[in-house]
N, C-alpha and C positions, 0 to 999 in steps of 0.2 A: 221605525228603527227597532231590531228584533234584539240582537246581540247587547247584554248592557254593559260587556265588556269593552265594545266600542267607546273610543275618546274623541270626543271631537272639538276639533283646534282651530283656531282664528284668531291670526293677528290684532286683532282689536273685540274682539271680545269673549267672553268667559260662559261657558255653556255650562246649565244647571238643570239635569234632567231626574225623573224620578227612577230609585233605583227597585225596578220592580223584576222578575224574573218571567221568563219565557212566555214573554207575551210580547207586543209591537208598542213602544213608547210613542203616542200621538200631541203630548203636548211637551216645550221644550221652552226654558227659559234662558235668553241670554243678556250678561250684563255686561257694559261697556268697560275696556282697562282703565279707562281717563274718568272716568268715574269712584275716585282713590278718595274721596272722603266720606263715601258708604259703603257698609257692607252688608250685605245677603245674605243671607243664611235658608237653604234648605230645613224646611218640617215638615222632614217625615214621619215624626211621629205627630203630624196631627191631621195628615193626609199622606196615601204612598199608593197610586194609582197610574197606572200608564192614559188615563182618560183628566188628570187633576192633580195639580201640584201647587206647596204652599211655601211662599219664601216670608220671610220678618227681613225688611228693610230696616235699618239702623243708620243713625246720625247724631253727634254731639249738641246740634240745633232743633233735633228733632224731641220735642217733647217726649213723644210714645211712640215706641217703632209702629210701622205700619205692617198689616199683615197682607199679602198680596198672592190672592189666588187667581191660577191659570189654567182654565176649563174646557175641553171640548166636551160638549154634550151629545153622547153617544152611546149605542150600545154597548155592551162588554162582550171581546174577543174572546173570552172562555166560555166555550158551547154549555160548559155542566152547571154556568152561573145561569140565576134567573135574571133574565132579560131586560133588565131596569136598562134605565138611562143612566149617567152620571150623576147627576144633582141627584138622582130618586136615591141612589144604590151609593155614591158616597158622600155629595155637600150635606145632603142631609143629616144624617150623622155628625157633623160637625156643632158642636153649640159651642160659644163663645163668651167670654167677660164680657157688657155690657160697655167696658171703659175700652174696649178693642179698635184700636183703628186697623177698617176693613176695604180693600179693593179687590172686588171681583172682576173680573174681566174675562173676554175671548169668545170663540165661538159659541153660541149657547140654543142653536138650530132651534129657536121656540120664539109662539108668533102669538103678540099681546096686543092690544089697542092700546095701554100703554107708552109703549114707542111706536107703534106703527096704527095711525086713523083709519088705514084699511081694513084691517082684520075685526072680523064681526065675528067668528069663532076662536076663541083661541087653544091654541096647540102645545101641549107638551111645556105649558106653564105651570101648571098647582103647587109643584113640589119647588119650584125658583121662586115663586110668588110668597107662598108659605116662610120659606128661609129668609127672605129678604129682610118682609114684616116682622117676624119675628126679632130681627137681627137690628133692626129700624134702617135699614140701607135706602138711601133713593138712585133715582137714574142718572148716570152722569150723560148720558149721549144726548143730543137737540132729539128731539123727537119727532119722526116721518125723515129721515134724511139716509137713503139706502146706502147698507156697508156690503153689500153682495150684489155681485152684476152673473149671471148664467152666461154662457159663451153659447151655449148649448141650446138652453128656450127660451135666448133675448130675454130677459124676465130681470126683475133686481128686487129684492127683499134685504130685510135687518136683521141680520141674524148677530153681528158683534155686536156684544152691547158689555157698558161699564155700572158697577154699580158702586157704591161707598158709604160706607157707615155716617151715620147723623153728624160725628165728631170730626167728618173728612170732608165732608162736602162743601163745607164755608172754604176750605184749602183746595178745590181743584177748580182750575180755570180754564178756560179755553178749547174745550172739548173742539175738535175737529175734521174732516178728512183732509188727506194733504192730497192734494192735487198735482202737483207736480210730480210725485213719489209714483213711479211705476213698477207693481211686480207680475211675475210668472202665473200672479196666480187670480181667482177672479175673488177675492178679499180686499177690500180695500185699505190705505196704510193708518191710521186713525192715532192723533196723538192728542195730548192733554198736559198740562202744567201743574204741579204742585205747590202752593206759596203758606209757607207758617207765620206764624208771627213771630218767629225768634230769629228768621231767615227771611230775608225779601224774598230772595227768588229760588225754586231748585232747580236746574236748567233741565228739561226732556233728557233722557239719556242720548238720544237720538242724534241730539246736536253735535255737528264737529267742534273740534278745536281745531285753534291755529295751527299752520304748517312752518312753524320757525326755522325749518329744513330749506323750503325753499327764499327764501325772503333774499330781497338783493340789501340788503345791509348798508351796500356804498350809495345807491339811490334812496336810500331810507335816508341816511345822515344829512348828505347833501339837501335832501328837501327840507329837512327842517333847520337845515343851517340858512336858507334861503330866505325861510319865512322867519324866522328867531330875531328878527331887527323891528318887521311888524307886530308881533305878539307883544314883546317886551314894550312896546309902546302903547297895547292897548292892555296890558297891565299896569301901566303906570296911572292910565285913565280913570282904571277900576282899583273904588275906594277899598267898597266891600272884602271882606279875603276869601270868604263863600263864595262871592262871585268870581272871582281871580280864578279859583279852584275849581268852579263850576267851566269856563271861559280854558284852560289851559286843559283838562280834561278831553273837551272836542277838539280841542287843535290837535293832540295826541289820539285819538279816534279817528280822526279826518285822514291824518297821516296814514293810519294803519290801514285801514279800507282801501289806499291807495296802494300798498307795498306788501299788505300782508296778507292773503290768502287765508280760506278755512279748508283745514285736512278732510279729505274725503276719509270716512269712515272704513269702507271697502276699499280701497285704492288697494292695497298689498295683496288684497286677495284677487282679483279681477285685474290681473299684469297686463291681461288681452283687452283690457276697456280703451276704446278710442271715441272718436271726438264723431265719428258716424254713427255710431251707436247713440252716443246721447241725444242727438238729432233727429235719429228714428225718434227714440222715448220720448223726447219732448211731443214731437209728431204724435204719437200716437196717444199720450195723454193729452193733449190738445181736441184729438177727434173723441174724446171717450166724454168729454167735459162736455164734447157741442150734443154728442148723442144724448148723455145723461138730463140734457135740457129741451131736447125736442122729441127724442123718441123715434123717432123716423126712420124707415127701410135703409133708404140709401145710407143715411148716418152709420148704421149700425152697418150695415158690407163692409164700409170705409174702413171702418175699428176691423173687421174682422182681416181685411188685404192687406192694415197696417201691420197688426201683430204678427201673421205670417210672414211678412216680409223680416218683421224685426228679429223673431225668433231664429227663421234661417240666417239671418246674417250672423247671430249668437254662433249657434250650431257653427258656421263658416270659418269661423274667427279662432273659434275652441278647437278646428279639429287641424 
């Protein structure tokens, strides 16, 4: 994206790009609306590069805001710059208070034994390696578990990779690829959970919420007017008031999962989404799960007839 005059809009969530000039911005951050008891903040002045950008996450649970950098590792589009890569030419440059809580993230096209047991040489590491140590960051990713599939030379490598300060890493959970999650693109969708101790849980941004738009209400009530003669009975049963509250809790859970729907994040923007489409997707991350496990010629054709068919049907729908 060349123009930083460009705005760009979405129903559900709030784009945070770096404001650089007449060059092509390559990395972009977006934060969800339903996400209203954090706030982001752009730092530019501690990075302002169309290759890297720094936001300070903030929360009243949050001990120490987190600083969250979003990396492509790449050349620079200015022919009269020397040739460095990103990390060489800006993360570098960055040094930090020691009490910083740090998330680096994104693409970082550099190939370590580290994360990956293949690589016996490694590539376009020193200067990521160097900052990390420095910075005392470890690996958030499972290590040997490819976040890049080629389309092009069948081939898959790790190039996403997550890193977090010493003071983050007891708080991220769950590193993992989401399988289901299908895009355009040959990246894979990779989420992870943050938990503090002054917070149980802080939910993925990624998650929907409820659709209290659609919910039938009148089948809502009537079921738990249904059930409301057996509860109240096995409340009586239960002495405990923890368990009473524990116990009426799933009853009101159970209900929900029956009547209440989770909002798709995209819905508003993708008006054209129908129920064939998601059937291809599933389809086609289904054959991409079997290839990722065998490797095989035919496997790989499969993914390749599936996605063309999928994309045209996109194309189809869109025009």
């Amino acid at each position: 994206m060349r123009d930083e005059n460009i705005k760009i809009s979405h129903s559900s969530f709030i784009c945070i790009k770096s404001n650089v000039q007449n060059t092509y911005v390559r990395v972009l951050i977006f934060v969800a609306k339903n996400a209203k008891k954090f706030t982001c903040t752009s730092r530019s002045d501690i990075v302002n590069s169309e290759d890297m950008q720094a936001i300070l996450i903030a929360n009243n649970k949050i001990q120490r805001e987190i600083l969250l950098f979003n990396i492509y590792n790449e050349k620079s589009q200015n022919a009269d710059d020397e040739q460095l890569y990103t990390i060489e030419r800006e993360l570098a440059k960055v040094m930090l208070n020691s009490e910083q809580k740090i998330i680096i993230i994104k693409d970082f096209n550099a190939h370590h034994s580290w994360w990956n047991a293949k690589i016996s040489n490694s590539i376009k590491t020193k200067a990521l390696i160097n900052w990390v140590n420095l910075h005392k960051c470890n690996l958030i990713n499972t290590s040997d578990i490819d976040t890049y599939h080629s389309y092009s030379s069948q081939s898959s490598s790790i190039l996403d990779l997550a890193f977090a300060s010493k003071n983050m890493c007891n708080h991220i959970k769950n590193w993992h690829i989401d399988e289901n999650a299908n895009t355009e693109f040959n990246h894979e969708v990779i989420l992870f959970t943050i938990v503090t101790k002054k917070m149980k849980l802080i939910e993925n941004l990624l998650n929907a919420s409820y659709n209290l738009q659609k919910v039938n209400w009148k089948d809502f009530d009537e079921h738990l007017q249904k059930t409301k003669d057996k509860m109240i009975i096995k409340m009586q049963r239960i002495t405990s008031l923890k368990a009473k509250v524990i116990y009426l809790t799933e009853c009101i859970k159970n209900t929900v999962k029956l009547f209440v729907f989770k909002q798709r994040i995209c819905a508003k923007s993708k008006l054209w989404w129908n129920n064939k489409l998601i059937k291809m997707q599933k389809t086609l991350s289904s054959k991409k799960w079997i290839w990722k496990r065998c490797r095989k010629n035919d496997a790989w054709a499969e993914i390749v007839q599936m996605r063309n068919s999928y994309h045209d049907a996109i194309k189809l729908i869109k025009n």
